[in-house]
N, C-alpha and C positions, 0 to 999 in steps of 0.2 A: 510688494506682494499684495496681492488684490483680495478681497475678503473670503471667493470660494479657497482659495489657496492655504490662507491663514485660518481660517476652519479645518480642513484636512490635516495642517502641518498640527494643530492642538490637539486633532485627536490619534492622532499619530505619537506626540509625545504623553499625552495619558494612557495610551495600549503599548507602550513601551517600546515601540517599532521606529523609533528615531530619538533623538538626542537632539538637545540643543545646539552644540556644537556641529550638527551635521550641516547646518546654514543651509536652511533652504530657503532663505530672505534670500539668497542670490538666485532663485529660480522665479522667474512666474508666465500662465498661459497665456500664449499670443496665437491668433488664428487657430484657437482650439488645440494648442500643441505644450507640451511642456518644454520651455525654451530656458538659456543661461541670460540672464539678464544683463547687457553690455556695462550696465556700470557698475558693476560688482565683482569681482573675481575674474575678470577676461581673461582668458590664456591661462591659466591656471592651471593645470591638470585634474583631476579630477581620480580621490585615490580609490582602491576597494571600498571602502564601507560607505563614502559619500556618494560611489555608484549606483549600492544598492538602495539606499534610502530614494534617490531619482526615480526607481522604478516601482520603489513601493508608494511614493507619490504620486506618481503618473496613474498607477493601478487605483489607489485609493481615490484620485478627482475624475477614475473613471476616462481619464487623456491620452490622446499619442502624444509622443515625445519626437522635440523636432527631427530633421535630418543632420544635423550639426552635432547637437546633443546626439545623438542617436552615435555617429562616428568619436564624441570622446567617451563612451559607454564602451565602444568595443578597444576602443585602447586603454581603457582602464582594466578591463576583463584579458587583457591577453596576455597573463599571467594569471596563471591557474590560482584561484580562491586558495583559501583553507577548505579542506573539506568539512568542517566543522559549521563556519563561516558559513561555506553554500547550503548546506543541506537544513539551516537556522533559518537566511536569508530567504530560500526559494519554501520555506514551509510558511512562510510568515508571508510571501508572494500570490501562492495555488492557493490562500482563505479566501471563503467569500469578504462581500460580495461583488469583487471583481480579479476572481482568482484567471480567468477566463484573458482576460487585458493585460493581467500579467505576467501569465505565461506566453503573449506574444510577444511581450515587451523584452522578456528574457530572452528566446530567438535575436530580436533586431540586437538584444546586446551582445549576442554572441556567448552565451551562457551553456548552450545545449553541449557542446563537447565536453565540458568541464562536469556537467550532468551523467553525462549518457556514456561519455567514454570516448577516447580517441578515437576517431575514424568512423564511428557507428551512425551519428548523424549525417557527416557527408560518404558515406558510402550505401545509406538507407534505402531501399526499392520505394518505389512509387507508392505501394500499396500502404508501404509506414509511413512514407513523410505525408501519404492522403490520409491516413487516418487521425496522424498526431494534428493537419490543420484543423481536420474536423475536433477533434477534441478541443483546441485550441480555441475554436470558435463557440464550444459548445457545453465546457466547463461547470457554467454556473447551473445545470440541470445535473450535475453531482452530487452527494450529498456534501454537507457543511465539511466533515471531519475530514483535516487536511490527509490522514493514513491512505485515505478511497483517493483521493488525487491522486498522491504520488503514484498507487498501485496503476490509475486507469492510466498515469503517463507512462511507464516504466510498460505496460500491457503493451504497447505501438511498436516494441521492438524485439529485436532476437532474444530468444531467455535466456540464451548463457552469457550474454554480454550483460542485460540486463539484471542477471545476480549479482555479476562482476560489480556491476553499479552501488547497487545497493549495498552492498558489504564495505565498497572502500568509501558509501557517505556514510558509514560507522553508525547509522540509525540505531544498532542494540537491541534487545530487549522483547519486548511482546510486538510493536511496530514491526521489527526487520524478520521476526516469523514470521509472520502476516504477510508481508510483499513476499518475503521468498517463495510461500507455501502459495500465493496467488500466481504468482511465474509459474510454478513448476506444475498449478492443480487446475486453474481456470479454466482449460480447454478440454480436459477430460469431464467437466460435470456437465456439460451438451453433452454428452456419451452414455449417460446416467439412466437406463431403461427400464430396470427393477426393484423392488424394494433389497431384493440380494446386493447387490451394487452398490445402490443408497448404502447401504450398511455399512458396507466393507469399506466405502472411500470415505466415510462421516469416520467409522473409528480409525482408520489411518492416519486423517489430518488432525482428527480434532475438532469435538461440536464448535464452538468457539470460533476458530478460521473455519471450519466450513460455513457460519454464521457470515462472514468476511468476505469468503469467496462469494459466495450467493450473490450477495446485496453485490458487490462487482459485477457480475454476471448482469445484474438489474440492470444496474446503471451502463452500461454498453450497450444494453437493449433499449433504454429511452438514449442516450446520446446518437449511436447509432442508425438508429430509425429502425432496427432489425426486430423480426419473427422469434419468437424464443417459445414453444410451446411448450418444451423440455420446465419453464418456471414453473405454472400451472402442477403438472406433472409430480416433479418433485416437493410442492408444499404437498399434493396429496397422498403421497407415501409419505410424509413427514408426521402427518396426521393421522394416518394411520395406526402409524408405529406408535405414538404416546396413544392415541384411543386405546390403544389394545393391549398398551403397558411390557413393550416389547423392550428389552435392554440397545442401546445404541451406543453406550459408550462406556468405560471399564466403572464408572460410576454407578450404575444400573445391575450392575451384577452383585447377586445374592449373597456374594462374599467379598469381604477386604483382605488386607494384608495383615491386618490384625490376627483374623482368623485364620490364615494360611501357617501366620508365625505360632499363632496357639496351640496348630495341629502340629508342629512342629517339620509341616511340610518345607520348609526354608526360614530363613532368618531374616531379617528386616531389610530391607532395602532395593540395590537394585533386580537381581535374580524375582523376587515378590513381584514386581513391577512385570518383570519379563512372562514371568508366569501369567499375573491375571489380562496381561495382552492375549496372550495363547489361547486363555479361556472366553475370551471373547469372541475369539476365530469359532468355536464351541458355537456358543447362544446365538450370533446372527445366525446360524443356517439352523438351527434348531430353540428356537425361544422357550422352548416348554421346556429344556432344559436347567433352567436360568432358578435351580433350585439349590440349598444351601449343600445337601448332604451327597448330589450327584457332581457338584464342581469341586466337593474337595476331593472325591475320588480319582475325577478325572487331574486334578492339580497335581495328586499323589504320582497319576501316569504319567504326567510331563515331567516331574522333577526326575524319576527314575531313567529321561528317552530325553537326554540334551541336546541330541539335534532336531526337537522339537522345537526349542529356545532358542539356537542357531538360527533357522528358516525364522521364525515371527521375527527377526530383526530387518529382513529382507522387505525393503519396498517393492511389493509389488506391483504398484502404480505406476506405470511408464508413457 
C-alpha cells in the first residue's frame, strides 16, 4: 500500500467508515486505478461489506476502480444488500468531498437497482438516465448534507417508484418526510405565482420542508445549468410576508390549543390540531383576521360544521 492509500485508509478508520478488518492492505493504485493487489487475497471473492469499503476508498483517494475489480464489485453486489446496509453504505458514499465519484462508482458496481428499485433503472427514458449522469458528474455543487443528495438522486426518476424507494431504505423519521414531501412537492413550487399560493403550499407542507424543498429546487438550478426566476420571486413574497407580520404557519396564529381547550371549544389533542389547520385556511386569505377573539369565533364555527374538519384533511396539492 503506497503512502496516498495508507493516508485515506487512516482516515477512513478515524471517520469510522472502515474497519480494520476490511484489509485494504490488499488493494493499492496502479495506473490511477484502484486495483486487487496479486499478492494478497487472489481469487478470493470479495464479500458485501469489503465491497463497500472498495468504493468508499476509490471515492475517498478520489480513483477509478480497475476493470477487473470493477467485475468482482458487481458479483459481490448481486445479491441484494441489507437495506439497512445500503442505505448506511451509499449515505457514507453521496458525502462530500467526492460524493460525485462515488456515486459513479456505485453505477459500475451495479448498486442502482438495489437503490432505485427493480427495473426502474434499466427501463429509465433517456431524459432520467441524462439527467441522473449529469447529476453524477456534478454532485459536488450540492450542498454538504447527505439528505439534499439522496433527495437530488431520488428527483432523476418516476415519484411513485421513487417513494417505493425510499420507504423500503427505511430512512424514518424527519429525513424520510423530507424526501417524500420533495417527491411529491418539488415540481409544483416552479408553479408558485402568488403570495395566496406561497401560503397555502408553505402551510400544507411545512415551513421546515418547504425550507428543504427550496434549497432542492436551488440546487437543480446550479447543477442543472437551468433559469429558475420563480427563486427570486418567491424569496420576495417570502419577505414580504414576515415584513408585514402575516401568519404562515399554525405557529403564527393569535391562538393555541391551549386557548381553544380553555374555551372549552375541544379538548386536547388531535381534533385542536384539526381545527387550528382550518383556521389557518381563515388568515392566509384574510391576515387581518389573525386576531385572538375573531379565531375563537370562527373555531366555535368549525367545531359545530364537521365537514369543515373532514375537507382540511384533504390534500389539495396535486
Amino acid at each position: 500500500m503506497n503512502k496516498k492509500t495508507a493516508e485515506a485508509v487512516r482516515r477512513m478508520l478515524e471517520s469510522g467508515y472502515a474497519r480494520e478488518t476490511d484489509g485494504f492492505a490488499a488493494f493499492s493504485p496502479r495506473d490511477g486505478c484502484l486495483t486487487r493487489d496479486s499478492a494478497t487475497d487472489a481469487g478470493t471473492p470479495l464479500d458485501t461489506a469489503f465491497a463497500f469499503g472498495v468504493i468508499r476508498l476509490a471515492a475517498t483517494l478520489d480513483c477509478d476502480v480497475s476493470k477487473e475489480l470493477k467485475k468482482e464489485l458487481r458479483a459481490a453486489f448481486g445479491i441484494a444488500p441489507a437495506k439497512s446496509l445500503l442505505r448506511e453504505e451509499m449515505t457514507a458514499i453521496l458525502a462530500p468531498p467526492h460524493g460525485a465519484r462515488g456515486l459513479r462508482l456505485a453505477v459500475d458496481a451495479g448498486l442502482l437497482p438495489h437503490i432505485l428499485g427493480a427495473g426502474v433503472w434499466e427501463n429509465a427514458r433517456d431524459g432520467e438516465r441524462g439527467e441522473f449522469m449529469t447529476l453524477a458528474e456534478n454532485l459536488e455543487l450540492a450542498r454538504p448534507e447527505t439528505a439534499y443528495r439522496w433527495a437530488l438522486l431520488f428527483r432523476r426518476f418516476d415519484r411513485k417508484r421513487m417513494e417505493a424507494a425510499v420507504i423500503a431504505l427505511r430512512f424514518g423519521g424527519d429525513t424520510e418526510t423530507k424526501l417524500l414531501k420533495t417527491l411529491r412537492y418539488t415540481d409544483k413550487i416552479y408553479f408558485l405565482n402568488t403570495k395566496l399560493e406561497f401560503k397555502r403550499f408553505v402551510n400544507r407542507c411545512g415551513f421546515d420542508d418547504y425550507y428543504f424543498i427550496d434549497r432542492v429546487a436551488r440546487q437543480e438550478k446550479k447543477i442543472f445549468d437551468r433559469r429558475d426566476l420563480k427563486i427570486e420571486n418567491r424569496l420576495y413574497i417570502l419577505e414580504e410576508i414576515k415584513a408585514k407580520g402575516e401568519p404562515l404557519t399554525p405557529d403564527d396564529l393569535a391562538v393555541n390549543e391551549s386557548d381553544l381547550v380553555e374555551s372549552g371549544i375541544c379538548a386536547a389533542g388531535e381534533e385542536c390540531g384539526r381545527i387550528l389547520s382550518s383556521l389557518m385556511d381563515v388568515v392566509i386569505v384574510k391576515p387581518q383576521n389573525n386576531r385572538k377573539d375573531i379565531l375563537l369565533r370562527e373555531a366555535a364555527r368549525i367545531k359545530r360544521n364537521p365537514l369543515r374538519l373532514l375537507t382540511n384533511k384533504v390534500d389539495w396539492i396535486r
